[in-house]
C-alpha positions in Angstrom: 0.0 0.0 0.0 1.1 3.5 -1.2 1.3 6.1 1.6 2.6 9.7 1.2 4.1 10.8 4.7 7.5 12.0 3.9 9.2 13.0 0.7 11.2 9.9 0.3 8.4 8.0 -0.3 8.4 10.1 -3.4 12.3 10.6 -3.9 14.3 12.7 -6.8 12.3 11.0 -9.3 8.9 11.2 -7.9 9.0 14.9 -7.0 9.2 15.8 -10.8 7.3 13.4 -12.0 4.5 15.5 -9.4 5.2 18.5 -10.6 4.7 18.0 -13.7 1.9 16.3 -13.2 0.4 19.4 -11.4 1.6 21.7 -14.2 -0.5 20.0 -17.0 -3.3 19.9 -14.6 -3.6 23.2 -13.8 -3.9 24.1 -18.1 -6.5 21.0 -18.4 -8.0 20.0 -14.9 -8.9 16.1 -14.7 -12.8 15.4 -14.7 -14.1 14.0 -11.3 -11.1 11.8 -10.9 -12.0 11.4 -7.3 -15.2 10.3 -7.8 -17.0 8.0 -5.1 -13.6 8.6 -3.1 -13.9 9.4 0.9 -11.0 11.3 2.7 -10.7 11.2 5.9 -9.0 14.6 7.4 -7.8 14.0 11.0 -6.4 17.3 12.4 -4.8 17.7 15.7 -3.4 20.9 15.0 -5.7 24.1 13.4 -5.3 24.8 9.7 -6.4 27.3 7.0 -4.8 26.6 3.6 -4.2 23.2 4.5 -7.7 22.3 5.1 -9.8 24.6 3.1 -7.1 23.1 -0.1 -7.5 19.2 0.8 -11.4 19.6 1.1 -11.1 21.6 -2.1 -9.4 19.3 -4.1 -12.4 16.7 -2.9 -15.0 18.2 -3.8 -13.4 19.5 -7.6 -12.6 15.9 -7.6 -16.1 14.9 -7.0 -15.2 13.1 -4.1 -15.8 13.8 -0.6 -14.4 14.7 2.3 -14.8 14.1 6.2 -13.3 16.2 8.7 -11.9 15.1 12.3 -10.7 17.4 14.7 -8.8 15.6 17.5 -10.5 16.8 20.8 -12.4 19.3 19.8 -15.7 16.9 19.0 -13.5 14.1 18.6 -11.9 11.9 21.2 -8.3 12.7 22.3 -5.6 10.2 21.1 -3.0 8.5 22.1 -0.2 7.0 20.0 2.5 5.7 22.7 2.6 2.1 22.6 2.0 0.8 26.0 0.7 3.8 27.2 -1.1 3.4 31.3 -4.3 5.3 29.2 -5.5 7.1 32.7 -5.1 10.4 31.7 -7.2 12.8 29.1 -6.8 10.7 26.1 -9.4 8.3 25.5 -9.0 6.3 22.7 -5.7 4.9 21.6 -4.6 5.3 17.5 -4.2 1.2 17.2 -8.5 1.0 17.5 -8.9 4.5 15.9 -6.9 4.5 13.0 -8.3 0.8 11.4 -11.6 1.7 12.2 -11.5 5.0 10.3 -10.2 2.7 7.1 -13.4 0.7 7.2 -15.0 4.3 6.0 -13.1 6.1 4.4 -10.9 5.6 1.1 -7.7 7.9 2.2 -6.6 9.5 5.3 -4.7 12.9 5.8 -3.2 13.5 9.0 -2.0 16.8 10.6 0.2 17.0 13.9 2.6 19.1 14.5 6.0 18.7 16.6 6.4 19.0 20.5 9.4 21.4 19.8 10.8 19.8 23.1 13.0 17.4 21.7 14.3 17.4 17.8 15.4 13.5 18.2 11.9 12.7 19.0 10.2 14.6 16.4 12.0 13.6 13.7 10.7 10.2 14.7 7.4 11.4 14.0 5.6 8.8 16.2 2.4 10.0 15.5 2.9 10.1 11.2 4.2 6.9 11.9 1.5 5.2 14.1 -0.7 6.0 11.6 0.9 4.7 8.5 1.5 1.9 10.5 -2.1 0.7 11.7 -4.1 2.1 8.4 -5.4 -0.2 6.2 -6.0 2.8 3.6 -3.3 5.0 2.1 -2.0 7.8 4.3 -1.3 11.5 3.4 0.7 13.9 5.8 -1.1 17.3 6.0 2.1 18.1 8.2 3.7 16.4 10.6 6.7 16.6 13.8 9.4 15.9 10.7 7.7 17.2 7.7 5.4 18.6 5.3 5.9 17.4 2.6 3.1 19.1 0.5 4.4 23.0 1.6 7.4 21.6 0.0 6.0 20.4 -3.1 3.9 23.4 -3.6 7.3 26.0 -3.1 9.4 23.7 -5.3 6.1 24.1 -8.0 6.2 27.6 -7.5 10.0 28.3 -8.5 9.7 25.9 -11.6 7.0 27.9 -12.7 8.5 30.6 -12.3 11.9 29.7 -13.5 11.6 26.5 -16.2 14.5 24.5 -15.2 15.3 24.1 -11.0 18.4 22.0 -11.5 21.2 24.4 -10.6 19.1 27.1 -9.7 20.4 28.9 -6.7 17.8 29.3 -3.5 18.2 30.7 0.0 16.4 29.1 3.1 17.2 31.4 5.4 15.8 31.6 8.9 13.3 34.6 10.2 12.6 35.6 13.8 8.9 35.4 15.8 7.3 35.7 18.6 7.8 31.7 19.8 9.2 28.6 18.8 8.4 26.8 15.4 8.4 23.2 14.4 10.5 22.8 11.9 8.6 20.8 9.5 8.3 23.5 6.7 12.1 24.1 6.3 12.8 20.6 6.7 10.4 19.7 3.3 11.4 23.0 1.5 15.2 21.8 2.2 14.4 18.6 1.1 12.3 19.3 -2.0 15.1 21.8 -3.2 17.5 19.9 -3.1 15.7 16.6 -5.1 14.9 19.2 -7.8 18.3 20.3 -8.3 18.8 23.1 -6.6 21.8 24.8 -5.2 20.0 25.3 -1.2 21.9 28.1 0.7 20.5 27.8 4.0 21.1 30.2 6.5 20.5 30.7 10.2 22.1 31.7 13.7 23.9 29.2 15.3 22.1 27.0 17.8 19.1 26.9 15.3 20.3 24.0 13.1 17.8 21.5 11.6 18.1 17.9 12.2 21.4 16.2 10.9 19.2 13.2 10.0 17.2 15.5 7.2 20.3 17.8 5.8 21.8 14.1 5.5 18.7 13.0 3.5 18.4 16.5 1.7 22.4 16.6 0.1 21.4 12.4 -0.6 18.7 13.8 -2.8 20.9 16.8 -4.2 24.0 14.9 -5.1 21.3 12.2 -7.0 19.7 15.2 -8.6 22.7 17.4 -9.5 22.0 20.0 -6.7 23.7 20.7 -3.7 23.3 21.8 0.1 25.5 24.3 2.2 24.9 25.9 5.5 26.2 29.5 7.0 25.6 32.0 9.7 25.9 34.7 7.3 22.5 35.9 5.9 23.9 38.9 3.6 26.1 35.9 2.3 23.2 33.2 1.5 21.2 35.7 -0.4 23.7 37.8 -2.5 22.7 36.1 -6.3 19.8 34.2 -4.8 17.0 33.4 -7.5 14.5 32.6 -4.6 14.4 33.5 -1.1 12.1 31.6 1.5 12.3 32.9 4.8 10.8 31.0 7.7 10.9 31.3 11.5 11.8 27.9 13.4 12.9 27.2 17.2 16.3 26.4 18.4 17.6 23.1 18.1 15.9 21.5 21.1 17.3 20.2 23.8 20.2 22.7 23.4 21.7 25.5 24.6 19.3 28.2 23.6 15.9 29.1 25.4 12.6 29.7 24.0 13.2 33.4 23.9 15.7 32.9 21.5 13.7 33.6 18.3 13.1 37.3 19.5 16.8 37.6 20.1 17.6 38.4 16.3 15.7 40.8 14.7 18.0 42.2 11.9 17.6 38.6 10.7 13.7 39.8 9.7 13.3 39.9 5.7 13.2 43.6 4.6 14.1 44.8 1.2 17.6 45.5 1.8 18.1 42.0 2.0 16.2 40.8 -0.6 17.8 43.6 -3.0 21.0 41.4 -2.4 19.4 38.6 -4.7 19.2 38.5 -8.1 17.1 41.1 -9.9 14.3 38.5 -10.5 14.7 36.6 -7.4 10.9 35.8 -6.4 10.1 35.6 -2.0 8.5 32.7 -1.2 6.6 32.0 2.9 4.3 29.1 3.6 2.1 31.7 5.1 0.6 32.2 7.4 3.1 35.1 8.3 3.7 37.5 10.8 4.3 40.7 9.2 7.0 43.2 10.6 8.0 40.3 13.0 9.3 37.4 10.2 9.2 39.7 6.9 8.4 43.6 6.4 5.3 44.8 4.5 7.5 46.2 1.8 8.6 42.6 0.9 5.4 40.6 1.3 3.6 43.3 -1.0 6.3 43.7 -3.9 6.0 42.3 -7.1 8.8 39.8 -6.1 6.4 38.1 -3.7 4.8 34.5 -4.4 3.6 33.7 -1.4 -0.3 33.6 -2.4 0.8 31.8 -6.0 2.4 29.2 -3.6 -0.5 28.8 -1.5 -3.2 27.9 -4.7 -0.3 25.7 -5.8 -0.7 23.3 -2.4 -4.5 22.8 -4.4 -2.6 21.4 -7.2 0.2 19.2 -5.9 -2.1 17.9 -3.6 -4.8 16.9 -6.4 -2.6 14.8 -8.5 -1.1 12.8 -4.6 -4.8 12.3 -3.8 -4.9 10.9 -7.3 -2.1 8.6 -6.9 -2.8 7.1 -3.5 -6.4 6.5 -4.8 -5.6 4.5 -7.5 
């Protein structure tokens, strides 16, 4: 059974092979290729792009879809395997998760990471448990290690933009906020990148490095796909020549050195268009949104003609279409 929780279970090969796919579909949409398909949408974390796009791409589809939110007219779940289960979460994911398959065609699952420990999350025990005990195919909506649908959706954006992506030179480059992010959305956008081909700059201050276990897994994919992956503390550096730049807040590397506070503690590190005059003259902004203006990015940015950030959003609509598709057949 086909399950789409992390971008390797796409790889170099699959990524374009999607985008593509989403390309031709968005100049001649399929005709109810969903039809008589049931997704489940299991949410234990809010959403507005991802939701409103998945249900979207349902009902253009002519399918349908049914939406779960965990504790909040759903019961609480838990996903630890020999969990004592005397606490506020009543139902355990081994009896929830089959039972759902018996309903539904698909399931999409969104959790986000605990933020507490970076070894744990990029377990992603919940992702996991749920791949694990489905009897249906399994889509991440965003999860502790990934999301691996942002990342197909920025990666869409830039060849759009662009044509080719092999080669192409992109900045990741870290943004400050008001408290701790998950890392999920640099993590995919690292790893997308870099299986398209793309030269990834990634910057950030030191203490705030993403998990060894996904830059190894994101310069795999670049060296297979003729890319590459580099690190540095030096923002002005990552972005001189940049063709894209994608700014996004996460936490410290957890546990580590560096409290919470941290993320307030560089502000020159905030997108504004001195920076972004340092890339190239075309270079297009990307941000998963939603965004925090004047705190992760200045207004002046986000409302420049070198922004892409709502593009990017319609274009989660597409990718997502053609890996509903996929995991239906």
């Amino acid at each position: 059974m086909r399950h789409f929780t992390c971008l390797a279970d796409l790889g170099p090969d699959g990524v374009h092979a999607v985008l593509d796919q989403a390309i031709a579909w968005k100049r001649c949409p399929p005709e109810a290729h969903l039809a008589g398909k049931i997704l489940g949408m299991v949410f234990f974390n809010p959403s507005l792009r991802t939701r409103a796009s998945f249900e979207a791409v349902m009902a253009r589809g002519g399918g349908h879809a049914i939406v779960l939110e965990v504790g909040g007219g759903v019961w609480k779940l838990e996903d630890r395997i020999g969990a004592v289960m005397d606490q506020d979460r009543a139902e355990h994911v081994r009896e929830a998760v089959p039972v759902l398959g018996r309903y539904v065609d698909l399931l999409a699952v969104r959790t986000f990471a605990s933020c507490t420990n970076d070894d744990d999350d990029e377990r992603d025990p919940v992702m996991r448990a749920f791949a694990d005990y489905s009897t249906v195919p399994v889509i991440s909506m965003e999860s502790a290690r990934e999301h691996p649908c942002q990342g197909l959706a920025d990666v869409l954006t830039i060849a759009e933009t662009f044509g080719e992506t092999r080669g192409l030179p992109v900045t990741l480059t870290w943004a400050p906020h008001v408290k701790p992010l998950p890392k999920a959305v640099p993590h995919s956008f690292l790893l997308t990148a870099g299986a398209a081909g793309c030269r990834v700059r990634v910057a950030h201050p030191p203490g705030f490095e993403l998990h060894p276990a996904v830059v190894s897994e994101a310069r795999e994919f670049a060296r297979a796909s003729g890319g590459e992956v580099t690190f540095t503390s030096d923002q002005d550096e990552a972005l001189e020549g940049s063709r894209v730049v994608y700014a996004k807040a996460w936490g410290p590397a957890a546990p580590g050195p560096l409290g919470p506070e941290a993320v307030r503690a560089f502000p020159s590190w905030r997108i504004e268009a001195r920076q972004l005059a340092r890339a190239a003259s075309d270079a297009i902004f990307l941000h998963c949104l939603p965004v925090r203006r004047n705190v992760e990015v200045g207004d002046a940015v986000l409302d420049s003609p070198a922004s892409r950030v709502i593009d990017e959003a319609e274009n989660r609509f597409h990718v997502q279409r053609m890996l509903l598709d996929w995991l239906a057949r």
